[in-house]
C-alpha positions as CSV (number, residue, x, y, z in Angstrom):
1,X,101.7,87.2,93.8
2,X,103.7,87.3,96.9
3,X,104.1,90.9,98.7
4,X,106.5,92.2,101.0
5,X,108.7,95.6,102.3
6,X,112.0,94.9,102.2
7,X,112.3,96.0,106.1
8,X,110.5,95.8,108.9
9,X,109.2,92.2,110.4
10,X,106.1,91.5,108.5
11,X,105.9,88.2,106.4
12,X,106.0,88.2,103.0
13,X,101.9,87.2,102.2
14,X,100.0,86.2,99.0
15,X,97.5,89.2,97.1
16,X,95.5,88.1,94.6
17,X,95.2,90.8,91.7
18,X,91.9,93.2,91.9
19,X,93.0,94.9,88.4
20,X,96.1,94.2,85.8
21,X,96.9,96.5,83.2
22,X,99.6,98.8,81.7
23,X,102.4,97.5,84.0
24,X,100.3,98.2,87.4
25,X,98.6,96.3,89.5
26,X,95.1,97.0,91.9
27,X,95.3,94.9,94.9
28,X,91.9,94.7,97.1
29,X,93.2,94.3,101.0
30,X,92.2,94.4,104.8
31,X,94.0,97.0,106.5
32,X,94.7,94.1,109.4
33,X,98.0,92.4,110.3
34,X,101.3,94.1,110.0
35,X,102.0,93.8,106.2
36,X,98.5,95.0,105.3
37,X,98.9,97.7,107.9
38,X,102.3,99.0,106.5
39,X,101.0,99.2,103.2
40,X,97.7,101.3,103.4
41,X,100.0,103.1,105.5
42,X,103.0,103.8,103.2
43,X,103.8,106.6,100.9
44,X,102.5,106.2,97.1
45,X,106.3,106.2,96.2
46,X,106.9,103.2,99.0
47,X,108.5,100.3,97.1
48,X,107.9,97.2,97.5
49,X,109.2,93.5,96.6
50,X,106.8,91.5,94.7
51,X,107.1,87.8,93.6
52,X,104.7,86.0,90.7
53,X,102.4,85.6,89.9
54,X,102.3,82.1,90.7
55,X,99.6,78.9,90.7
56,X,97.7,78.3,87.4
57,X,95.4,80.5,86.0
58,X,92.0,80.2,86.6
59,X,90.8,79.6,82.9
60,X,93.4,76.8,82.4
61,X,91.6,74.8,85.1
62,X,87.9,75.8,84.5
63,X,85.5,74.2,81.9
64,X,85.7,76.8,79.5
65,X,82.5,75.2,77.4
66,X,80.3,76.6,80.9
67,X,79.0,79.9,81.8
68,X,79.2,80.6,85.4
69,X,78.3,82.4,88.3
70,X,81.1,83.8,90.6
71,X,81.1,84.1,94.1
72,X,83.2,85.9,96.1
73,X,83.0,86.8,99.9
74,X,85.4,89.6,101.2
75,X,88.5,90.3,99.9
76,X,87.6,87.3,97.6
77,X,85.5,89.4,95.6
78,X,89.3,90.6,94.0
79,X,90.3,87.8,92.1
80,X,86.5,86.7,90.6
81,X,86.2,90.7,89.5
82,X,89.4,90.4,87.8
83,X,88.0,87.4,86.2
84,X,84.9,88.7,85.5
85,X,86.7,91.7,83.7
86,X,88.8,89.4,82.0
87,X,86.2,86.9,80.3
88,X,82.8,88.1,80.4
89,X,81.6,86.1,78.0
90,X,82.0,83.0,80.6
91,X,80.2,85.0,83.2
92,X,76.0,84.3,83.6
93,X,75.5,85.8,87.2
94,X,77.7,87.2,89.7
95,X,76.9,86.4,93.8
96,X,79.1,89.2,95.6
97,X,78.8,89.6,99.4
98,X,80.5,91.7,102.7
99,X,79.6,92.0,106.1
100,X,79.7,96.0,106.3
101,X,78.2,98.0,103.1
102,X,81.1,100.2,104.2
103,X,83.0,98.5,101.4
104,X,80.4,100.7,98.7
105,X,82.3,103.2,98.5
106,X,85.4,101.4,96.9
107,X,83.4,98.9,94.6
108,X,81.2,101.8,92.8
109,X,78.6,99.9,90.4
110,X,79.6,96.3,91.8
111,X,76.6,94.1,93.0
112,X,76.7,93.4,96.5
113,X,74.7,91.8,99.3
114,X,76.0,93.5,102.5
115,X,75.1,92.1,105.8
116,X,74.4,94.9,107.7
117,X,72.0,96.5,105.5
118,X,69.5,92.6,104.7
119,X,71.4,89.9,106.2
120,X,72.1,88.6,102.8
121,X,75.1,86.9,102.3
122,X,76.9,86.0,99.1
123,X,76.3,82.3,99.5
124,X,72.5,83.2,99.9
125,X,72.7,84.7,96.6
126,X,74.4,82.1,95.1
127,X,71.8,80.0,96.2
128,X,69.0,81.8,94.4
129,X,71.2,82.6,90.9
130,X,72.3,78.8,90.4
131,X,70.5,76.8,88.3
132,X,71.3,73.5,86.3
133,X,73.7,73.8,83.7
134,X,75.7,76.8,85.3
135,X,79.6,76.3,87.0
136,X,80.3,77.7,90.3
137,X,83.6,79.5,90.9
138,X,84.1,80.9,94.6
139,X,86.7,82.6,96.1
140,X,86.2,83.8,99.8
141,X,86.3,83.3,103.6
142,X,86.8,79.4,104.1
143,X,82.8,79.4,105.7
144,X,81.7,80.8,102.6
145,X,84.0,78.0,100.2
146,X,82.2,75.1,102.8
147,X,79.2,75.8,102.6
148,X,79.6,76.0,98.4
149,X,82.1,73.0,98.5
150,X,79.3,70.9,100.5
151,X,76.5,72.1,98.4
152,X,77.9,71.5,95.0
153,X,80.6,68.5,95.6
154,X,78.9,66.8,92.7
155,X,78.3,69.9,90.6
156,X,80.3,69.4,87.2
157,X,82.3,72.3,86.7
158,X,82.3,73.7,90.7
159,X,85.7,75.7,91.7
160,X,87.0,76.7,95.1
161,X,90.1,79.0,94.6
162,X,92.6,78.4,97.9
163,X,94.1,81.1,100.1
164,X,97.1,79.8,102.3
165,X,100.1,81.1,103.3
166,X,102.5,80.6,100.6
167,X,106.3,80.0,101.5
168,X,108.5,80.1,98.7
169,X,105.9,80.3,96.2
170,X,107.1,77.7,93.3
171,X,106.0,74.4,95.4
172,X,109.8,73.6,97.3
173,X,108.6,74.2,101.0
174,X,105.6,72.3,100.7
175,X,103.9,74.8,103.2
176,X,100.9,75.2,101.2
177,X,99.9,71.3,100.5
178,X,96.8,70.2,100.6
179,X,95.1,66.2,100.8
180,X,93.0,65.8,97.5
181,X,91.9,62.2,96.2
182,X,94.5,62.0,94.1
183,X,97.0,62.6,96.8
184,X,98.8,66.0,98.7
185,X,98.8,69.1,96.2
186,X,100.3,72.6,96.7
187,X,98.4,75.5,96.3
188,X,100.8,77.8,95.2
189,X,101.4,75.5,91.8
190,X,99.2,73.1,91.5
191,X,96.0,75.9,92.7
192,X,94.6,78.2,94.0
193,X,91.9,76.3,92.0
194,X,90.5,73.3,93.0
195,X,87.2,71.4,92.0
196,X,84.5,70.6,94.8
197,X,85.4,67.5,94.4
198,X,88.9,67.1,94.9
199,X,88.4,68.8,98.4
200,X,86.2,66.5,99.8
201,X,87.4,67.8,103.7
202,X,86.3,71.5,102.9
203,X,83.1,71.8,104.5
């Protein structure tokens, strides 16, 4: 979904849902940038303008015949949660990972490597939870989806989900493109999914 005040200077930016129920929405964010800022800093009554969601759900591009293991890296542990809330029953292991174990305190019971505390990353642990047989599905800093995208670019079944900065949202401005194989896609309608393979320049 696409988030913005309806004053002040900040560009409207994309949010990926942490939680979805009842007519609310959790989002998961950074307090850095000017939107991000204005928003942990408004009122709970503050309204907002929200567009979406948009892009194709992650289950409609997926192998749904797989269990996998989802990694996420930063605020790209939101989306893979939500996921993992959504359809446990496609879920095997989960590989989770921050730099600060600040972050504990607002992800009670989650499983996370935290840097500060081993070094471990969440790429590390993907690394020890994969085995044959198992999908990947990563959402994360664009390191973190290299270093998966490289690793398992022959992996049947191995998903990268996209951030970019999304212009209109429903594929017009073309901001958001992408080269694939099969020629330029846009992230905001054809993604934010894409198989290791058909980002052969990530990583």
């Amino acid at each position: 979904m696409i988030v913005r005040f309806p004053w002040g200077p900040a560009l409207p930016r994309a949010f990926s849902a942490l939680a979805a129920a009842d007519g609310t929405v959790d989002l998961f964010l950074k307090s850095d940038g000017l939107l991000r800022e204005a928003m942990v800093a408004a009122p709970r009554d503050a309204v907002l303008d929200v567009r979406g969601p948009y892009g194709v759900p992650y289950l409609d591009r997926i192998d749904a015949g797989r269990r996998y293991v989802l990694v996420g890296g930063g605020s790209g542990v939101a989306p893979v949660l939500h996921f993992a809330a959504t359809y446990p029953e496609l879920v095997e292991d989960v590989a989770f990972g921050f730099r600060s174990s600040g972050v504990r305190g607002l992800l009670a019971g989650v499983d996370l490597a935290c840097e500060d505390e081993t070094g471990e990353t969440a790429d590390d642990r993907l690394r020890a939870r994969w085995r044959e047989g198992l999908g990947v599905l990563a959402c994360g800093p664009e390191p973190l989806l290299g270093s998966v995208a490289r690793r398992h670019r022959e992996t049947p079944a191995a998903y990268v989900s996209l951030e970019a900065r999304l212009g209109c949202g429903y594929g017009a401005c073309l901001g958001c493109s992408i080269p694939t194989p099969e020629g330029m896609r846009r992230v905001c309608v054809d993604g934010p999914l894409f198989a290791c393979s058909e980002v052969p320049w990530l990583g």
